[in-house]
C-alpha positions in Angstrom: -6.2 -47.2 59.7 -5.9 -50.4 62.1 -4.4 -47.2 64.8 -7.2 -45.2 64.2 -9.8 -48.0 64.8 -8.1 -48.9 68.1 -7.8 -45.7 69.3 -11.8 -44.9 68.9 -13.0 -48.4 70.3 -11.0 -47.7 73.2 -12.5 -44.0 73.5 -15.6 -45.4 73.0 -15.3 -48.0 75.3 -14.2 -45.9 78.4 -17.4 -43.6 77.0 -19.3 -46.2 78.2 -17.6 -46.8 81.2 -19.9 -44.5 82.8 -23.0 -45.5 81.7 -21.9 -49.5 82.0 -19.7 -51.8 82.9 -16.9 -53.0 80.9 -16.4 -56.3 82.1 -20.1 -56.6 81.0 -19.8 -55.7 77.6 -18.6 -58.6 75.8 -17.5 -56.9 72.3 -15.4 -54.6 74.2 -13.9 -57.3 76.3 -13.1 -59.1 73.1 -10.8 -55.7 72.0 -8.8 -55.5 74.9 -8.4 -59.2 75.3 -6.8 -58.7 71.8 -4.6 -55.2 72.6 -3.5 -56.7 75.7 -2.6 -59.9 74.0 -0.3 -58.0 71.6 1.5 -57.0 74.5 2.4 -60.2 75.5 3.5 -61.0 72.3 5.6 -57.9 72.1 4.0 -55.7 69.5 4.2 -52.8 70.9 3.3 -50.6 67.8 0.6 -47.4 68.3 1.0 -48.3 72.5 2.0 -44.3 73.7 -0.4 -42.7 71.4 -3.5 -44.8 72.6 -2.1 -44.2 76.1 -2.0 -40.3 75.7 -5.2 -40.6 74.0 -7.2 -42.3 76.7 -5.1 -40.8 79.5 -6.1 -37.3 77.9 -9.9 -38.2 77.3 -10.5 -40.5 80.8 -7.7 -39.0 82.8 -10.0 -40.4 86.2 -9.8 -44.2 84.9 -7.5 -46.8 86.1 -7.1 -48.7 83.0 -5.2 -46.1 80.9 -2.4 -46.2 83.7 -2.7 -49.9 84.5 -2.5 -50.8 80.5 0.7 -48.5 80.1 2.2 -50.2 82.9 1.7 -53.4 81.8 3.6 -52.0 78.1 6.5 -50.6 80.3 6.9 -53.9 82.3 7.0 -56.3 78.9 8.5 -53.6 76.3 11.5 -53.3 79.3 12.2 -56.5 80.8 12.9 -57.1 83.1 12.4 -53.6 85.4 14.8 -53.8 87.9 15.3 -50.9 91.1 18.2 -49.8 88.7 16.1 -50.0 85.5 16.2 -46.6 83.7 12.3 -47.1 83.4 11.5 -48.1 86.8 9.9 -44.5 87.8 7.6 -44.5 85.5 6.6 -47.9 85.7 6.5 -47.5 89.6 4.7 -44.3 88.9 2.0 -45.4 86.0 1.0 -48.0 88.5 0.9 -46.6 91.8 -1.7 -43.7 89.8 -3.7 -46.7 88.4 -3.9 -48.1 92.2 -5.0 -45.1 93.4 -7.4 -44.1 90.6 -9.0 -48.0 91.4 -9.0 -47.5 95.2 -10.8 -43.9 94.6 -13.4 -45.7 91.8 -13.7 -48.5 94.5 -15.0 -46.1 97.2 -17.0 -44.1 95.0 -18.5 -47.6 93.8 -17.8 -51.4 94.8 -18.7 -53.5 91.5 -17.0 -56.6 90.1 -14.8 -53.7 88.0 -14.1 -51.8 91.2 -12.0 -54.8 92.6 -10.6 -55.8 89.7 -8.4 -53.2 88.8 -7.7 -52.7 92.4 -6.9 -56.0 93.0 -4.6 -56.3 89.3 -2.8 -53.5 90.2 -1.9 -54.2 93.5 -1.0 -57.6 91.9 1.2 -56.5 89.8 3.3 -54.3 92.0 3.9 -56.5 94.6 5.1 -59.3 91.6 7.8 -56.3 90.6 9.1 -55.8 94.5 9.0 -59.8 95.2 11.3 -60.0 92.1 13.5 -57.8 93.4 14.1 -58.9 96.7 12.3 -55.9 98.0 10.4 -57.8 100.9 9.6 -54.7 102.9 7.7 -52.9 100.0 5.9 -56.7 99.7 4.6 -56.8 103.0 3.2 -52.9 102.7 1.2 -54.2 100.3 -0.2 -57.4 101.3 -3.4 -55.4 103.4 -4.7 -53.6 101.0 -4.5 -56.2 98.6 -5.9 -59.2 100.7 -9.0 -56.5 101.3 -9.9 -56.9 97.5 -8.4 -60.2 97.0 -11.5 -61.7 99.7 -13.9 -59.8 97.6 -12.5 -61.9 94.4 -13.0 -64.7 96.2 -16.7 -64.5 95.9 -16.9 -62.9 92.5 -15.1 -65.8 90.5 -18.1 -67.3 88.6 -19.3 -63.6 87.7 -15.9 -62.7 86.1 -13.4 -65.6 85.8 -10.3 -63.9 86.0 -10.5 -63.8 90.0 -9.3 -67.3 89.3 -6.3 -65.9 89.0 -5.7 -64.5 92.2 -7.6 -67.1 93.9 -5.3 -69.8 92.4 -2.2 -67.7 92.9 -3.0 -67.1 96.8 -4.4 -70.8 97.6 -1.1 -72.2 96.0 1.6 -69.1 97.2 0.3 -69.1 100.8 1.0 -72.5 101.3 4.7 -72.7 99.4 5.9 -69.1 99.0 6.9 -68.8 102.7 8.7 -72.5 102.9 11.6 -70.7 100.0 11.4 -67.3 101.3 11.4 -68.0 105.1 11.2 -63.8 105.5 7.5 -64.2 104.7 6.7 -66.9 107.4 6.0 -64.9 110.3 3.7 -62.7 108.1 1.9 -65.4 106.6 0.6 -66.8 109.9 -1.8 -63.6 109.6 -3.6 -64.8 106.7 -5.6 -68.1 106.2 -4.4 -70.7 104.9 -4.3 -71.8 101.0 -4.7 -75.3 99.2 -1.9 -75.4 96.9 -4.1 -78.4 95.0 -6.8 -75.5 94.5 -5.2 -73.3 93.5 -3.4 -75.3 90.6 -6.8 -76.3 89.3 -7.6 -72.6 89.4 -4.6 -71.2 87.5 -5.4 -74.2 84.9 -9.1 -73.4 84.8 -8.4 -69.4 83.8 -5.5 -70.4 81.7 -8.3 -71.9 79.3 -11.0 -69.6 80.1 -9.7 -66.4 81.3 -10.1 -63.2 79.7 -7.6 -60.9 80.2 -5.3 -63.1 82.6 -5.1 -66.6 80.7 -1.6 -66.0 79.7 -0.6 -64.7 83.6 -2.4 -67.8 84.7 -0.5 -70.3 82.2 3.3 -68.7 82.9 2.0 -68.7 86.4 1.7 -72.8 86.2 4.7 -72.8 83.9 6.8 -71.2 86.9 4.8 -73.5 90.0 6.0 -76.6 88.1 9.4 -75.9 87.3 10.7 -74.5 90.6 8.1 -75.6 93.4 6.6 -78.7 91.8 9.7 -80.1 90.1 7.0 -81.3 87.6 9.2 -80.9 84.3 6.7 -83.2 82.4 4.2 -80.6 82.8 6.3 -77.8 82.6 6.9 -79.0 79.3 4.0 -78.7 78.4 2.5 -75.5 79.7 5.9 -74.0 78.4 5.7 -75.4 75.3 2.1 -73.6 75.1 2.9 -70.3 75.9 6.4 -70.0 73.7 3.7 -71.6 70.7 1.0 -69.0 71.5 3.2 -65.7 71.9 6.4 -66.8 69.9 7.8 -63.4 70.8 8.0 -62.9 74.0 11.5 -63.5 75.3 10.6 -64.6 79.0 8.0 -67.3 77.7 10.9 -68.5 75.0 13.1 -69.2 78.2 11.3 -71.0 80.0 10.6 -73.3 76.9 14.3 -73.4 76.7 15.3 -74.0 80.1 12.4 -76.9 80.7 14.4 -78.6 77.8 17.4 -78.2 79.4 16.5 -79.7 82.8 14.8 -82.6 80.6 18.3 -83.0 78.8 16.8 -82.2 75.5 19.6 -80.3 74.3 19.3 -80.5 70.4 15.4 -78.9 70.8 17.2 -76.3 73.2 20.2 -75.2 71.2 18.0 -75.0 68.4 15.6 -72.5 69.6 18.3 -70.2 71.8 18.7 -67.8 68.6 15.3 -67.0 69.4 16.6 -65.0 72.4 19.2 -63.3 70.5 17.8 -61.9 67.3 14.1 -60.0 68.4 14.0 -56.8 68.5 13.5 -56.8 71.4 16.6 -58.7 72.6 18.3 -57.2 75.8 21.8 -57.9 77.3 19.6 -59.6 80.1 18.3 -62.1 77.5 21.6 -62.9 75.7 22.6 -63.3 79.4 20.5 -65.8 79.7 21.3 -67.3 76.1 25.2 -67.8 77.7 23.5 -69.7 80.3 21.9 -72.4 77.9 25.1 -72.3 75.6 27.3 -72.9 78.7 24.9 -76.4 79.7 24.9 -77.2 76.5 28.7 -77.5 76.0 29.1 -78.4 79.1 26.4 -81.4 79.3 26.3 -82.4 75.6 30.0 -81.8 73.8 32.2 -81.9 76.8 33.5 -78.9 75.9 34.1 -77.3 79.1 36.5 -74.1 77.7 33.9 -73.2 75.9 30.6 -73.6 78.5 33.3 -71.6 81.1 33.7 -68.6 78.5 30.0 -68.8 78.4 28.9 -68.8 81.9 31.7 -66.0 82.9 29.9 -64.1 79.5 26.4 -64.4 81.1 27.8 -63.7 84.7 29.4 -60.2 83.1 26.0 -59.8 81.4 23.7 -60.0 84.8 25.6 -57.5 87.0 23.4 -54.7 86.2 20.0 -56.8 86.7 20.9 -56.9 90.5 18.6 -59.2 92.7 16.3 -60.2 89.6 19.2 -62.1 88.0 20.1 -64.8 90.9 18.7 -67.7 89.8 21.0 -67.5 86.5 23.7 -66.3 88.0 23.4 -69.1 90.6 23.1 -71.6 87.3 26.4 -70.2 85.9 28.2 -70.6 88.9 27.1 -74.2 90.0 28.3 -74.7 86.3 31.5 -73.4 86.9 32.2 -75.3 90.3 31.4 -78.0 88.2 34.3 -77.7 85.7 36.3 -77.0 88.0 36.0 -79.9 90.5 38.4 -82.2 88.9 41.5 -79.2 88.4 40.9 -77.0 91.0 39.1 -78.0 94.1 39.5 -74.5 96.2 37.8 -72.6 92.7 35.1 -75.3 92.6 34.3 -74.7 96.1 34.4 -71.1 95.9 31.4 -71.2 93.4 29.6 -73.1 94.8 29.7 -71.0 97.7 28.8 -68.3 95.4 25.7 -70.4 93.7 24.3 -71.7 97.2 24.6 -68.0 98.5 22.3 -66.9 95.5 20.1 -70.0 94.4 16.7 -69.7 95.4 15.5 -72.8 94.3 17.8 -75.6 95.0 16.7 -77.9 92.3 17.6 -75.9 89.3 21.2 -76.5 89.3 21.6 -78.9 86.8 23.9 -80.8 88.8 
């Protein structure tokens, strides 16, 4: 029954498309604020039979695409260039981008940029996590095109907070830890990294469809640009509350802990990472990681945090590019166990976690 009503709001709801907009329809807005919020909280249940359903019925729309790609990119985290799924995300997306960019030219609305602009979003996120820079910069005209039009369309449809807030505070820090990007972000205006925080904290409480982007979007400045872990704490500690399923958001809950040497709070809540259904070798990965801190910070027990991080480094060889930052934890954790036995190993690792570590503060040294 609860499929069956799903499945005819959201026919109904593209029936309309044509005759009105969505984003103007505030009942429907309500149903897939609450489908896509499933997905972040990893119920995945009835998700490919709504998709062939609308796909079959609106096969011109962006949102069947756009939606699928979205349960792709959460039901198989993380999508890496050697993910299995990877084609059809890649492919779900780039036919929701062009289905946008053809509604778009047919008709610029509000709706028009905003799938054009999430989209576009949302495939440069999956290339900057893998290190893919040259697929990034492709990218980055098309999507500043609709990203000035959101600019001016922010008190009509909050969500363009989102991009707003993510440009104003990315353009200034972004190219400072990926120096690749400086040369190209001299082509784009400047951002206001102070705006774009208050942005990302104004559509984390009043977004739509985005809140939950915008909230793991301030978890993520605060931890690794910000060094803020008092805040981190706190938007972490949010998000893990508000979608207790989702794997990524439990991390970050656990590693804020960690960097704020709460390791009772941490150890307790690891399991988490290791006993969802959804639970993939890149998650008990990153479960070795926390265990190998732990024993190493709190017991001492450095035998046991070196079987872990070697467990978690075994783990992460398949996730390529999109694993560095942990790998670059484990092996800062290793030179550390090693520095009083064996100084040439110690250094080695280190070598090893400086060549990989992105951020230089999260090394828990």
């Amino acid at each position: 029954m609860r499929k069956l009503i799903i499945l005819i709001f959201l026919l109904s709801c593209f029936n309309s498309f044509s005759q009105k907009p969505i984003l103007s329809d505030t009942v429907y807005v309500q149903e897939l604020r609450n489908r896509i919020n499933d997905l972040y909280n990893f119920d995945f249940d009835d998700c490919d039979s709504v998709y062939e359903s609308m796909s079959k019925t609106y096969p011109n729309h962006p949102f069947p695409d756009l939606y699928y790609s979205l349960v792709l990119y959460w039901k198989y985290f993380p999508i890496t260039t050697a993910s299995y799924h990877e084609p059809e995300f890649l492919s779900k997306l780039n036919r929701s981008i062009g289905k946008a960019e053809k509604y778009f030219e047919e008709k610029e609305t509000d709706e028009s940029v905003f799938f054009n602009l999430m989209g576009r979003m949302l495939i440069m996120q999956y290339y900057a996590d893998n290190q893919a820079s040259s697929n990034v910069i492709s990218q980055l005209k098309p999507s500043y095109k609709m990203l000035v039009k959101g600019f001016d369309l922010q008190d009509s449809f909050n969500d363009f907070k989102f991009s707003s807030g993510v440009y104003n505070y990315y353009r200034e820090f972004y190219p400072k830890t990926h120096p690749i990007y400086k040369p190209i972000a001299y082509f784009f205006p400047k951002g206001n990294a102070k705006k774009g925080i208050k942005l990302l904290e104004n559509n984390s409480k009043h977004g739509t469809f985005l809140h939950k982007e915008s909230l793991s979007f301030l978890v993520y400045i605060s931890m690794y640009f910000e060094q803020d872990y008092k805040k981190t704490l706190k938007y972490s500690r949010n998000l893990s509350k508000d979608n207790p399923n989702n794997l990524l958001y439990q991390s970050y809950y656990i590693q804020t802990l960690l960097l704020q040497k709460k390791y009772n709070k941490a150890e307790n809540l690891i399991p988490q990472l290791t006993n969802q259904k959804h639970t993939n070798d890149f998650f008990i990965a990153l479960s070795h990681v926390y265990l190998g801190l732990i024993a190493e910070k709190k017991e001492k027990n450095f035998r046991e945090a070196k079987n872990h991080y070697l467990k978690s480094l075994q783990l992460l060889t398949n996730y390529g590019e999109f694993a560095n930052t942990y790998n670059s934890i484990a092996y800062f954790g290793l030179s550390r166990i090693y520095s009083n036995s064996d100084i040439k190993k110690s250094n080695s690792y280190r070598k090893k976690a400086n060549k990989l570590i992105i951020f230089p503060n999260i090394n828990f040294d």
